[in-house]
C-alpha positions in Angstrom: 58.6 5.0 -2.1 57.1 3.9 -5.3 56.4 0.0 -3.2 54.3 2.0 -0.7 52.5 4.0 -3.1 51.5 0.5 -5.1 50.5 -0.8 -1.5 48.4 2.2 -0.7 46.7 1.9 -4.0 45.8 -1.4 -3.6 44.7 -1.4 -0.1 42.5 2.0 -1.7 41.3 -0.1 -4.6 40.0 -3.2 -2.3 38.5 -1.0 -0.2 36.3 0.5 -3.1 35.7 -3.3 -4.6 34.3 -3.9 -0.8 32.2 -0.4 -0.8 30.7 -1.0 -4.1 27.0 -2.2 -4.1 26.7 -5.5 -5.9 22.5 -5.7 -4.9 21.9 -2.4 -6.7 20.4 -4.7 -9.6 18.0 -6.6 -6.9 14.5 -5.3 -6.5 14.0 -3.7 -3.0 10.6 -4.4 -1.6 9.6 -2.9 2.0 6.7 -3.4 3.8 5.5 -1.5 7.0 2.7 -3.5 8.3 2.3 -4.8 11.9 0.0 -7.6 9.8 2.7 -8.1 7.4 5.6 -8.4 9.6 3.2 -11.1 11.7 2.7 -13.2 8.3 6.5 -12.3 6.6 6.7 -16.8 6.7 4.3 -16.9 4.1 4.7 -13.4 2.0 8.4 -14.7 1.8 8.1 -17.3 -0.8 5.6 -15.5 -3.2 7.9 -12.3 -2.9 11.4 -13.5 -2.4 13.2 -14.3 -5.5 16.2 -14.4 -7.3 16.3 -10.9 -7.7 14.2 -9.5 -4.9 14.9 -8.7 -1.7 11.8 -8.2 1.1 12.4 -6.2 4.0 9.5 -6.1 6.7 9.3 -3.4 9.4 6.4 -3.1 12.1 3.6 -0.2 11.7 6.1 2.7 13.0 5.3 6.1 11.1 8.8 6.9 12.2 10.6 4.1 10.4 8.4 4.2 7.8 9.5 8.3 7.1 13.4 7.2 7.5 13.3 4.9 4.9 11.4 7.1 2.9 14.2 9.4 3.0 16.7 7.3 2.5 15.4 6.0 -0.9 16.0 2.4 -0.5 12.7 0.9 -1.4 11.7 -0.1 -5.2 8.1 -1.3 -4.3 6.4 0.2 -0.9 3.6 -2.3 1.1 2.5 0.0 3.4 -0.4 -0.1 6.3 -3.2 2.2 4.9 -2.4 4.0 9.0 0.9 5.6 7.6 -1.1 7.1 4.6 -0.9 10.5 6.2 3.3 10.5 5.9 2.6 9.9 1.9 3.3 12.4 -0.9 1.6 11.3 -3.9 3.8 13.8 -6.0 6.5 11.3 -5.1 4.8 8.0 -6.2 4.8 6.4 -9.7 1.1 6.5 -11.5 -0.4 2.5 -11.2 -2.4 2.8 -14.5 -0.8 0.1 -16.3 -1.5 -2.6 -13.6 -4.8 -4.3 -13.1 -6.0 -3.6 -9.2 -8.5 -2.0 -6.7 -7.1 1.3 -6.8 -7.0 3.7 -3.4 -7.1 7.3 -3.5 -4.0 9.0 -1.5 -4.8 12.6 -0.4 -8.0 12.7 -2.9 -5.2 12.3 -5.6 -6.5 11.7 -9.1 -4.3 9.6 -10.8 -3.9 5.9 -9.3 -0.3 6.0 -7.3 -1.9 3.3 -5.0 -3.7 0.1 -5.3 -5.2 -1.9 -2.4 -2.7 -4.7 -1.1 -5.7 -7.2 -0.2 -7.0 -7.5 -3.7 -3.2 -8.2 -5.1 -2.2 -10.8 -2.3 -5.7 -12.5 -1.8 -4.0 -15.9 -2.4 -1.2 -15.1 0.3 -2.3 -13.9 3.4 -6.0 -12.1 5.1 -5.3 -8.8 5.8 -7.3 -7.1 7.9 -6.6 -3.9 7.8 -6.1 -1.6 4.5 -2.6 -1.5 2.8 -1.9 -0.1 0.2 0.7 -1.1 -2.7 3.2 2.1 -3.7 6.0 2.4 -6.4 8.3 5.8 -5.2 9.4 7.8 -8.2 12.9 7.9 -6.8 13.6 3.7 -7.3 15.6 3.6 -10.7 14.0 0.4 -11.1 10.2 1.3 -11.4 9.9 -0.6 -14.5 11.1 -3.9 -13.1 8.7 -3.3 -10.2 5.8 -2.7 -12.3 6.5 -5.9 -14.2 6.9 -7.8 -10.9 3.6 -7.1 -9.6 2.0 -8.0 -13.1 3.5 -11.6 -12.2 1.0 -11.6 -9.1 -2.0 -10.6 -11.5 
């Protein structure tokens, strides 16, 4: 009895290594951007790094609301069309980086700052997008930081 009880645990205990998230300390970036998606080839090597991941999803309000719930995003490049599906209570204040900043919902405080201005040397965009940083990522300082390495 006691042999299958030591089995059981560590079949339980393996399966719990296997569950646990070892990315949690990678910096999530999303973008939802039918522009974005097109021109992911070049965004990848100026974004991608050692502890970044990039995610790109088409221009789908949908989508874009689904991930949004399920708080998996750190930094948020989103097409400036998806703006009505944006809280700005839920978005980190941009004061402390250097940027064209976009109202949300005639919001005061800077929760946005235009996309274009902050990836000028990576790809034309042609439509607005804006740059986002949801209060809900545990790691808004490391994205704040990471954008300050674009500036």
């Amino acid at each position: 009895m006691m042999r299958w009880l030591g089995v059981v645990l560590c079949v339980f205990f393996l399966f719990l290594m296997g569950c646990s998230k070892e990315e949690e300390r990678r910096l999530h970036i999303m973008a939802f951007s039918d522009e974005l998606y097109e021109q992911q080839e070049a965004l990848k090597p100026f974004l991608t790094k050692d502890h970044v991941t990039f995610t790109v999803f088409p221009t789908i309000l949908e989508r874009f609301v689904v991930e949004l719930v399920g708080h998996e995003a750190d930094l948020l490049l989103v097409d400036g069309s998806l703006t009505e599906a944006i809280d700005p209570e839920g978005l980190v204040e941009l004061d402390e980086l250097e940027g064209v900043s976009v109202p949300v919902h005639e919001e005061e405080e800077t929760v946005a700052l235009s996309l274009q201005e902050l990836l000028v040397e990576v790809v034309q965009l042609e439509q607005e997008h804006l740059l986002l940083v949801p209060v809900y990522s545990d790691q808004q300082q490391e994205a704040l930081a990471f954008v300050k390495t674009w500036q």
